[in-house]
C-alpha positions in Angstrom: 0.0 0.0 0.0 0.7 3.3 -0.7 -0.1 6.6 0.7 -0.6 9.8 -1.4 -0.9 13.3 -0.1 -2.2 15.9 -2.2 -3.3 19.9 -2.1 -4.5 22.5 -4.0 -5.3 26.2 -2.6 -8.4 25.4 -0.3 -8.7 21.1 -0.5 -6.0 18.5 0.2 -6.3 14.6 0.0 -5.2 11.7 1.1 -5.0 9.3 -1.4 -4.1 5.2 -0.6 -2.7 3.0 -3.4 -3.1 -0.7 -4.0 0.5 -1.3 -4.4 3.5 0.9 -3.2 4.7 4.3 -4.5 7.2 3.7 -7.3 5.0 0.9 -8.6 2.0 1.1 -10.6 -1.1 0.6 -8.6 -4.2 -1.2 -9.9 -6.1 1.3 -7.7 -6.1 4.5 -6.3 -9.0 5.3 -3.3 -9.4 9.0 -1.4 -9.5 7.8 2.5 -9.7 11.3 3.8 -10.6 14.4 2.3 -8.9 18.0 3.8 -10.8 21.8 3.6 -9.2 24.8 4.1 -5.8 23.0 3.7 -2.6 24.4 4.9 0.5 23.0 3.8 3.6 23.0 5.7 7.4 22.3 5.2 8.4 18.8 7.5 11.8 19.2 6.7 11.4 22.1 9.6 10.8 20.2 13.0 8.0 21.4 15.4 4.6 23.1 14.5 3.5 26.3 13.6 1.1 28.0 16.4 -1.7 28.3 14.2 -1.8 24.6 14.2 -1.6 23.6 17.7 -5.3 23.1 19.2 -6.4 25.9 21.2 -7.9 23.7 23.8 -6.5 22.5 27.3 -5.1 19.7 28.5 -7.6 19.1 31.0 -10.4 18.7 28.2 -8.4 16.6 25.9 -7.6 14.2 28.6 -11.0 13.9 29.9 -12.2 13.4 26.5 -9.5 10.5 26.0 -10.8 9.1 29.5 -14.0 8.8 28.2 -13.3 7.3 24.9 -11.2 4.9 26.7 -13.6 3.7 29.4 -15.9 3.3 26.2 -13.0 1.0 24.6 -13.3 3.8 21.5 -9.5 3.9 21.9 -6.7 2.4 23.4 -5.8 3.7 26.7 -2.9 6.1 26.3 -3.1 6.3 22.7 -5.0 9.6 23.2 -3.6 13.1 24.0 -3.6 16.6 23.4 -2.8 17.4 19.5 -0.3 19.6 21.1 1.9 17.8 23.6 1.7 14.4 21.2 3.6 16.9 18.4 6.0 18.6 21.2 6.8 14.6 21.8 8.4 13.8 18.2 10.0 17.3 17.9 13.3 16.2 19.4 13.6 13.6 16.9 12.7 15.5 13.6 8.9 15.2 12.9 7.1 18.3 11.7 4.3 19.0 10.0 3.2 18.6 6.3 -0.4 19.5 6.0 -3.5 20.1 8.3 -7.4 21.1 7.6 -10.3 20.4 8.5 -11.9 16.7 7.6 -14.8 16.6 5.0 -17.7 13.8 5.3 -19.2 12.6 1.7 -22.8 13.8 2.1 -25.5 11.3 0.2 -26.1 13.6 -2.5 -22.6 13.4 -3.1 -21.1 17.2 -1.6 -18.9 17.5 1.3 -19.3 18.9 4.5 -16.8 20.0 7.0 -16.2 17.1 9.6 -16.1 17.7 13.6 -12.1 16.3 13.0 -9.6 18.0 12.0 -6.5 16.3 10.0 -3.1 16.7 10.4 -0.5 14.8 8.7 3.4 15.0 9.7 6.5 13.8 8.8 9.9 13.0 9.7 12.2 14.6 6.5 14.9 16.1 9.2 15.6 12.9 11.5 18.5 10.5 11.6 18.1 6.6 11.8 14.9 4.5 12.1 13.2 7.6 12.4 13.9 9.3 9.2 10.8 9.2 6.6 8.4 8.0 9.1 5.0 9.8 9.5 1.7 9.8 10.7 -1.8 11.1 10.4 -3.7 12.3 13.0 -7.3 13.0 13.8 -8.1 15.9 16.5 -11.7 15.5 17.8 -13.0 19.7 18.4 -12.2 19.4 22.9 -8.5 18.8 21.3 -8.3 14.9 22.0 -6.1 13.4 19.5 -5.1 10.0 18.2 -2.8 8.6 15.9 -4.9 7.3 12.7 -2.0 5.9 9.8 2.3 5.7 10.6 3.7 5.3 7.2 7.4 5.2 6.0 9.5 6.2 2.9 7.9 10.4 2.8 8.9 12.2 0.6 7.9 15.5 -1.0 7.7 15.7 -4.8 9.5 18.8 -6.7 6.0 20.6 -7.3 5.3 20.0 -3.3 8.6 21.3 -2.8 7.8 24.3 -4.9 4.6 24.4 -2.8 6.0 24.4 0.8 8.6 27.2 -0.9 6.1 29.2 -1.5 4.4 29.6 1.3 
């Protein structure tokens, strides 16, 4: 499997392959879907403020409590979007892209999601480390989990040109 991440000016996917990037894939499905999409460069450790959640602690934690106790989640798999990013600073993640998730409606629009999506990356690191990334899903109290850890990132030259740009 491959994953795919892609932006324009306002909408960003996340695309997942049949078969691994470099090979062709038999198919190509969206498994998330991005508005008001802001890219970012991940060769740059750490995260921007405007993309740290603006809540506390206290509610993401009670919020991952109760998801816990409700076996939703794993217990301690949940945290605060902004301490589980302060965690993989030290050893090189930072952020590619973040917006706010879309839900397919049945006559086939979109409508902005309660989560919002962040993806990161590992492009500065050394060792095991280096390429790794994950995507993660922030429910609105700021309770976070880890949805997808892939390996081998890597931006393109247009995505470079696009985190250049900004």
């Amino acid at each position: 499997m491959g994953l795919i991440f892609t932006a324009g000016k306002e909408r960003g996917y996340v695309l997942q392959a049949s078969h691994p990037i470099g090979t062709p894939a038999e198919r190509i499905c969206v498994t998330d879907r991005l508005e008001a999409v802001r890219l970012y460069d991940a060769r740059k450790p750490g995260a921007p403020k405007e993309a740290l959640s603006p809540s506390s602690e206290a509610n993401a934690t009670a919020k991952c409590q109760e998801l816990s106790k409700a076996r939703i989640v794993a217990e301690g798999s949940c945290g605060l979007l902004n301490t589980m990013l302060a965690r993989e600073v030290p050893f090189g993640e930072g952020l590619m892209m973040q917006g706010q998730g879309a839900t397919k409606q049945p006559d086939g629009s979109y409508q902005p999601s309660a989560l919002a999506i962040t993806v990161t990356a590992n492009l500065s690191g050394e060792g095991d480390r280096l390429g790794v990334g994950a995507i993660l899903f922030t429910r609105p109290e700021g309770s976070t989990v880890v949805a997808t850890v892939f390996t081998e990132t890597a931006y393109t030259e247009a995505g470079l040109q696009a985190v250049a740009s900004r």
